[in-house]
C-alpha positions as YAML, in Angstrom:
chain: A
units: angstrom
residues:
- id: 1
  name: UNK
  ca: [-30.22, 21.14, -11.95]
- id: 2
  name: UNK
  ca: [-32.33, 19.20, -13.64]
- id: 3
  name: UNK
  ca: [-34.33, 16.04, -12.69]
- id: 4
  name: UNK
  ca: [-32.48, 13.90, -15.64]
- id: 5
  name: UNK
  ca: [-29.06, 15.17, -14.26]
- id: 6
  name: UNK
  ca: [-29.80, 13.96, -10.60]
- id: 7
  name: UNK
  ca: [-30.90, 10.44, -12.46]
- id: 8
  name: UNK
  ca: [-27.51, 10.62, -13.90]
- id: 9
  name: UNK
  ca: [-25.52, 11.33, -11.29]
- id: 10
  name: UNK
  ca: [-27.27, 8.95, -8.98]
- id: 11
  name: UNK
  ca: [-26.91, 5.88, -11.59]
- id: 12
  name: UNK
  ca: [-22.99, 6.83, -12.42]
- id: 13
  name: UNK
  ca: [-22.15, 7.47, -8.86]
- id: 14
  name: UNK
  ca: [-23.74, 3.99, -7.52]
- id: 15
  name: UNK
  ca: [-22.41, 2.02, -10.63]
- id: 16
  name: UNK
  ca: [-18.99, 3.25, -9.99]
- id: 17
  name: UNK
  ca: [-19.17, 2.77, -6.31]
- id: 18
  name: UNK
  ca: [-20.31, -0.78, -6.54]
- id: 19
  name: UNK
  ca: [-18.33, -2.31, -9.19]
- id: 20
  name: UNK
  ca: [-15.15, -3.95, -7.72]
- id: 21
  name: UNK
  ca: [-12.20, -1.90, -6.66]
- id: 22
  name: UNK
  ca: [-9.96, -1.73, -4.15]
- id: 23
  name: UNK
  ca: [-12.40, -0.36, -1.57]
- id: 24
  name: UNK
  ca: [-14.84, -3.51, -2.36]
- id: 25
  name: UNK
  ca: [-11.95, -5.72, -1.87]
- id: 26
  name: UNK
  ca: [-10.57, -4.37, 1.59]
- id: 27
  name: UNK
  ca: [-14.14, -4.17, 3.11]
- id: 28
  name: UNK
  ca: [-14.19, -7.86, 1.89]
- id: 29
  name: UNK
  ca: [-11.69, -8.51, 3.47]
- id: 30
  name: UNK
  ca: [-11.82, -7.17, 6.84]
- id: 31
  name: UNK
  ca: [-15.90, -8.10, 6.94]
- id: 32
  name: UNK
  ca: [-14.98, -11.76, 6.21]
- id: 33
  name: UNK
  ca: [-12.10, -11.44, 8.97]
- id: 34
  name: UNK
  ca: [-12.43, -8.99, 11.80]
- id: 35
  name: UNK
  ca: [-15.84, -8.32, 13.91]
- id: 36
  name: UNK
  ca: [-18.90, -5.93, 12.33]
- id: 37
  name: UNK
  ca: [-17.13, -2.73, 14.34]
- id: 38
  name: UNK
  ca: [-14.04, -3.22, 12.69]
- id: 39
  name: UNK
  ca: [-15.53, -3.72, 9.44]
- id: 40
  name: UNK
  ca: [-17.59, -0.57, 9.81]
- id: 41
  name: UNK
  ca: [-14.77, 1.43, 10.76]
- id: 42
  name: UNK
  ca: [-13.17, 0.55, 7.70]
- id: 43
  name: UNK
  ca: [-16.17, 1.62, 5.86]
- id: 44
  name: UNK
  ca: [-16.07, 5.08, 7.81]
- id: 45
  name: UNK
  ca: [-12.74, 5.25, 6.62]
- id: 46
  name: UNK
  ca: [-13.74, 4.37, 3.47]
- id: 47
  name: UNK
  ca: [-16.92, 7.03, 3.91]
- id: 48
  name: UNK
  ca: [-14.36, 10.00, 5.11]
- id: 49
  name: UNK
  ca: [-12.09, 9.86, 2.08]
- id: 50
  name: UNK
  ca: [-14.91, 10.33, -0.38]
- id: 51
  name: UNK
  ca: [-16.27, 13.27, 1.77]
- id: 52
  name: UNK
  ca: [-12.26, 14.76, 1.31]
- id: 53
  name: UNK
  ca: [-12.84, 13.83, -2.55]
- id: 54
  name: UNK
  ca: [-15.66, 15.57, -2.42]
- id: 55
  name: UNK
  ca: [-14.74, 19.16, -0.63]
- id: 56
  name: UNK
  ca: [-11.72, 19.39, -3.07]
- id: 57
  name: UNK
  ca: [-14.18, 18.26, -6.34]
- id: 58
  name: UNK
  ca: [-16.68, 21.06, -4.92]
- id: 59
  name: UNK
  ca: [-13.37, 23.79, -4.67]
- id: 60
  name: UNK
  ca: [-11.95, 23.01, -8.02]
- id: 61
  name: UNK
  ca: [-8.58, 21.63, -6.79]
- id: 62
  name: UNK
  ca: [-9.25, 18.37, -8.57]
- id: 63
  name: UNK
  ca: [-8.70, 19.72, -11.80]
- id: 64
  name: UNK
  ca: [-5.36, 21.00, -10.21]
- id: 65
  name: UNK
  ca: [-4.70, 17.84, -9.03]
- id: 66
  name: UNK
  ca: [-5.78, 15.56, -12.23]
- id: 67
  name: UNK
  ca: [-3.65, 18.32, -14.39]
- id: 68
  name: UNK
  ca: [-0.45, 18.31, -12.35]
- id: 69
  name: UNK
  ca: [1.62, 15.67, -12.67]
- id: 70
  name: UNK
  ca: [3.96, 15.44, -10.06]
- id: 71
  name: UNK
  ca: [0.95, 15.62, -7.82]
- id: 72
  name: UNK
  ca: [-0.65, 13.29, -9.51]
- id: 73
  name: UNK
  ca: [2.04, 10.47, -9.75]
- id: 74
  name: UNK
  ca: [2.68, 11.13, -6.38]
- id: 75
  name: UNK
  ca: [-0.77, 10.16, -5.25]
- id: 76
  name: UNK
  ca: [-0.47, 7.24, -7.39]
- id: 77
  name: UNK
  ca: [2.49, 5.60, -6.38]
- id: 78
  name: UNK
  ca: [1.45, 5.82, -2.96]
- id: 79
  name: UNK
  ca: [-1.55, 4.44, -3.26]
- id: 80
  name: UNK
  ca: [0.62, 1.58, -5.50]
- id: 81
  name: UNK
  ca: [2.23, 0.72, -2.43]
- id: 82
  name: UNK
  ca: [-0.49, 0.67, -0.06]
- id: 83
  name: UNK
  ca: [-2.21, -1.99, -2.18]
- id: 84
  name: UNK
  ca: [1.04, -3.95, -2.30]
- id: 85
  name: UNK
  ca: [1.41, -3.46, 1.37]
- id: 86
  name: UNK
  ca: [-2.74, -5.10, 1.97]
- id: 87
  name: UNK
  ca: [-1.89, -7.54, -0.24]
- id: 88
  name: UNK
  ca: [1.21, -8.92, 0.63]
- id: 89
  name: UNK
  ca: [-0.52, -8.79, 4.42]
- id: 90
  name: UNK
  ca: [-3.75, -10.56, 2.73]
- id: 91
  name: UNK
  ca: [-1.18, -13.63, 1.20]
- id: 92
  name: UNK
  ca: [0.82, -13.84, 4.47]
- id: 93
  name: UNK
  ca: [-2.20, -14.26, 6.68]
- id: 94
  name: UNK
  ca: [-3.30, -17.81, 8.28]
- id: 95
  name: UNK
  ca: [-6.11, -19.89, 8.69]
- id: 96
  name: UNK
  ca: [-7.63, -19.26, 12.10]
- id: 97
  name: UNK
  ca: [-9.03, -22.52, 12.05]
- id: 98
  name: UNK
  ca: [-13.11, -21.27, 13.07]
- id: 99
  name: UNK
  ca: [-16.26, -21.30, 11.55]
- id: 100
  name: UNK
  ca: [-17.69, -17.99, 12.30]
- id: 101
  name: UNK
  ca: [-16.76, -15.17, 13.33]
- id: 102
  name: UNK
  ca: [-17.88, -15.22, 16.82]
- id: 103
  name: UNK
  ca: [-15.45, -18.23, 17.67]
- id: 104
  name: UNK
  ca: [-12.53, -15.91, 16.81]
- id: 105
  name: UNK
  ca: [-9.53, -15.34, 18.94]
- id: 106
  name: UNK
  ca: [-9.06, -11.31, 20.02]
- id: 107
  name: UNK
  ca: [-5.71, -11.75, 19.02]
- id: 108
  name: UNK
  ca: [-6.56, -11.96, 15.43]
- id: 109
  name: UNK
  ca: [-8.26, -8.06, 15.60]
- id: 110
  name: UNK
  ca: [-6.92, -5.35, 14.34]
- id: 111
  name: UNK
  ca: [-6.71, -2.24, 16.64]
- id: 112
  name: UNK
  ca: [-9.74, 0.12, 15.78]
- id: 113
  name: UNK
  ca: [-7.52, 3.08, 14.58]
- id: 114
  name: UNK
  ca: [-5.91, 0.85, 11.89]
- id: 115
  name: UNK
  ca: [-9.36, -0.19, 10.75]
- id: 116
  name: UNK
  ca: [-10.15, 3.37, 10.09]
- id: 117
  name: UNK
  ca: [-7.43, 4.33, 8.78]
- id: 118
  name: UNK
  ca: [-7.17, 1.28, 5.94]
- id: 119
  name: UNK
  ca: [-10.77, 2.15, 4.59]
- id: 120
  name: UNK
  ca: [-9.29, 6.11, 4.41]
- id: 121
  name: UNK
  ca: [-5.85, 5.87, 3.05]
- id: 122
  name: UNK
  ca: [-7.27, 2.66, 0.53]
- id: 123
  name: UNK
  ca: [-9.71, 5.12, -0.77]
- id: 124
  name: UNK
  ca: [-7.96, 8.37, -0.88]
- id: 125
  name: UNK
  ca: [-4.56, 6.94, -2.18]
- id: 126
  name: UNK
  ca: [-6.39, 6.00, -5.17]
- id: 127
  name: UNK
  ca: [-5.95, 7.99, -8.01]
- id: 128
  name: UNK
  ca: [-8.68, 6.81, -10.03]
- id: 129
  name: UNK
  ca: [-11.01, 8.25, -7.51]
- id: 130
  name: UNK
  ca: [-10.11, 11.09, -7.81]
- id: 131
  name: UNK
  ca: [-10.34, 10.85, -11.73]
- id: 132
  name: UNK
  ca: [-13.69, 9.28, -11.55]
- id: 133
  name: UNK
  ca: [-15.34, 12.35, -9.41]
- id: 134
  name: UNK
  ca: [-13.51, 14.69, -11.32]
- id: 135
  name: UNK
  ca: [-15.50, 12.66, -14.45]
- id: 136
  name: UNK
  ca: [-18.71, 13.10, -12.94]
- id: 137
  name: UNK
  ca: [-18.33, 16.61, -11.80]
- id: 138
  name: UNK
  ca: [-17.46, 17.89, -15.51]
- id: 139
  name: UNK
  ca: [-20.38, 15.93, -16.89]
- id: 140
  name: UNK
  ca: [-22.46, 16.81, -15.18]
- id: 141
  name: UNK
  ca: [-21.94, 20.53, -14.40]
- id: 142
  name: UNK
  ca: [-20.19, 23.21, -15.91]
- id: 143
  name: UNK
  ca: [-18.06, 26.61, -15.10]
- id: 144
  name: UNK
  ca: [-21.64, 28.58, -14.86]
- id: 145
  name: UNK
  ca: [-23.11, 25.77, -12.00]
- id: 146
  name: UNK
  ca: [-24.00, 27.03, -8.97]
- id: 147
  name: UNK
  ca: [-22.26, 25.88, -5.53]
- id: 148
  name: UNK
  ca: [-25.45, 24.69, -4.42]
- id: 149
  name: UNK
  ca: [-25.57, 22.29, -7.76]
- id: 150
  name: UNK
  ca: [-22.22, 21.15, -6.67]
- id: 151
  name: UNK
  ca: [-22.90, 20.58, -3.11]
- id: 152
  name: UNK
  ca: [-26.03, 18.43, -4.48]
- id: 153
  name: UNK
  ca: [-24.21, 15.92, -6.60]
- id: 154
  name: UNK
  ca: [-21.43, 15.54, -3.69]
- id: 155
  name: UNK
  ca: [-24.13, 15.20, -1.54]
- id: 156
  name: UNK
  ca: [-25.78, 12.06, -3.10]
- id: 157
  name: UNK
  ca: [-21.90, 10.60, -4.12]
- id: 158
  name: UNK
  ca: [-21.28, 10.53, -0.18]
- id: 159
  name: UNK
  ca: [-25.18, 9.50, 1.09]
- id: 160
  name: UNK
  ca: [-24.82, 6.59, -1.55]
- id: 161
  name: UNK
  ca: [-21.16, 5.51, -0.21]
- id: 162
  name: UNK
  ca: [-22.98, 6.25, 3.46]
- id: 163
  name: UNK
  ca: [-25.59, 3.15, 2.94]
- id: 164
  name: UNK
  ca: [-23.60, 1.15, 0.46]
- id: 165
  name: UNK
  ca: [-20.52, -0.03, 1.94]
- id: 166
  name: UNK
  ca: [-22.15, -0.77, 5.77]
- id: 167
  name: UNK
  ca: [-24.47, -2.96, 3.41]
- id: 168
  name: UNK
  ca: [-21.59, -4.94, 2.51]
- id: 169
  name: UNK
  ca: [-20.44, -5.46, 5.76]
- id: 170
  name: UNK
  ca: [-24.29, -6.75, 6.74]
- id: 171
  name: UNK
  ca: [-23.66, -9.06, 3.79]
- id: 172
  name: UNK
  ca: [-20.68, -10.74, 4.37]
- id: 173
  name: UNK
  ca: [-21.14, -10.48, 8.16]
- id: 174
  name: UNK
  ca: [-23.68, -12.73, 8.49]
- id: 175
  name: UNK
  ca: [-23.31, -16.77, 9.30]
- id: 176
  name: UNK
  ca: [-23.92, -18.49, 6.21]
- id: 177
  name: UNK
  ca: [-21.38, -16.50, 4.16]
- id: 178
  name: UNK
  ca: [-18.98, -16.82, 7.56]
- id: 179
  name: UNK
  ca: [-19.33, -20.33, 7.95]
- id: 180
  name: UNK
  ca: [-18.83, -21.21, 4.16]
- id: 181
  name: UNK
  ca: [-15.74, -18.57, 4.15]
- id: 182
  name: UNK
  ca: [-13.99, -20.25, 6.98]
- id: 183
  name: UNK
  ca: [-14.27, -23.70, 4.98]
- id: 184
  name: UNK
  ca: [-12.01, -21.91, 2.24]
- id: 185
  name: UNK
  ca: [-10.36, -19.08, 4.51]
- id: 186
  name: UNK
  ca: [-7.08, -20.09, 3.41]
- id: 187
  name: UNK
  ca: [-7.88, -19.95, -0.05]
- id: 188
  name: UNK
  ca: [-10.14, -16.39, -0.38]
- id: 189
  name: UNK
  ca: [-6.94, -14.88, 2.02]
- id: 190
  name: UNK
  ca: [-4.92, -15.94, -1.00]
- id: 191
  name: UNK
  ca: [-7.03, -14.53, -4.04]
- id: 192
  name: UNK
  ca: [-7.64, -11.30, -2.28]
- id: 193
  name: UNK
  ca: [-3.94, -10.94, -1.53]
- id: 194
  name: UNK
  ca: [-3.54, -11.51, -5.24]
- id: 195
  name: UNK
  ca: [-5.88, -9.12, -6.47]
- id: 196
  name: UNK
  ca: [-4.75, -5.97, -3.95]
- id: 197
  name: UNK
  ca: [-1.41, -6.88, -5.57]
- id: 198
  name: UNK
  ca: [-2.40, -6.78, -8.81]
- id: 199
  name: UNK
  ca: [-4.61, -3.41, -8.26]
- id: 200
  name: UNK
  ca: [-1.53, -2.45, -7.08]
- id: 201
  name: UNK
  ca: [0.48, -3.18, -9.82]
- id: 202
  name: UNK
  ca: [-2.09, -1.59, -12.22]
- id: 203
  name: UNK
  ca: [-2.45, 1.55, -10.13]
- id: 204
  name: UNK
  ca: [1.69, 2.04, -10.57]
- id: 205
  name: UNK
  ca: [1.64, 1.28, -14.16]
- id: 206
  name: UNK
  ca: [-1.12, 3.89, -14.51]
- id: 207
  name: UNK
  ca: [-3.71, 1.21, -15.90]
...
């Protein structure tokens, strides 16, 4: 593989991961709400489900999976309805009433298993993750590639997610983004319920 193909994939890969999506928004979520571990747990989760996306990218089932489409509705509608489900959680939720995080109440955490498995079922319920590796895998390689060029580019798609999503759990953990979200909790609660729902909505509709 050659050094202008690792550029690319490293440059798609990262754009893609960073722009906002329904990964971004959960980890946004549960930063701004729950303690660093459960946020980071979410981001494992988050982390895990791109490692599955990747084994079955590096095997060739994602071609099965992008080409079949009772597989591939499947996946989508429940992913659909996990979105809807965040969301409607996200709209229903209340103002805690603190300024950081440390002042929270325990009762307000989610158990550590949940956390996990939001960030994994958020990400690998998504259909359009699945489309978007298979994009950069047939880009980028082709049916003569060897497994060790496909190992590589799943490689730096996971180290990537690996540093990029604790990163925005440092971001939004710390006190001056805390203290300013808790003066508008209510509010941000209420946007990012909207916008799971309406990922949601767009994820069903197959936009």
């Amino acid at each position: 593989m050659t050094t202008d193909t690792l550029i690319l994939v490293i440059t798609i890969s990262f754009l893609g991961m960073i722009s906002p999506g329904p990964d971004f928004f959960l980890i946004l979520k549960n930063s701004l709400s729950y303690s660093r571990k459960i946020a980071l747990l979410s981001c494992l989760g988050v982390i895990m489900a791109i490692l599955i996306h990747m084994s079955y990218c590096v095997a060739g089932i994602a071609i099965l999976i992008a080409t079949t489409p009772i597989l591939y509705n499947g996946l989508r509608y429940a992913g659909s309805a996990y979105l809807l489900w965040l969301g409607i959680k996200a709209l229903l939720a209340k103002n805690t009433g603190t300024t950081y995080l440390s002042q929270q109440s325990n009762n307000k955490c989610i158990s550590a298993k949940t956390a996990f498995m939001q960030g994994l079922f958020c990400n690998l319920l998504n259909p359009k993750a699945t489309l978007y590796f298979l994009a950069i895998f047939t880009q980028v390689l082709n049916a003569d590639s060897s497994i060790m060029d496909k190992l590589l580019v799943a490689l730096i798609i996971w180290i990537e997610a690996v540093f990029w999503w604790p990163f925005v759990v440092y971001i939004f953990q710390t006190q001056a983004v805390q203290r300013r979200y808790f003066k508008i909790q209510i509010i941000i609660d209420k946007l990012l319920g909207i916008i799971l729902i309406t990922l949601g909505i767009k994820v069903a509709l197959g936009f």
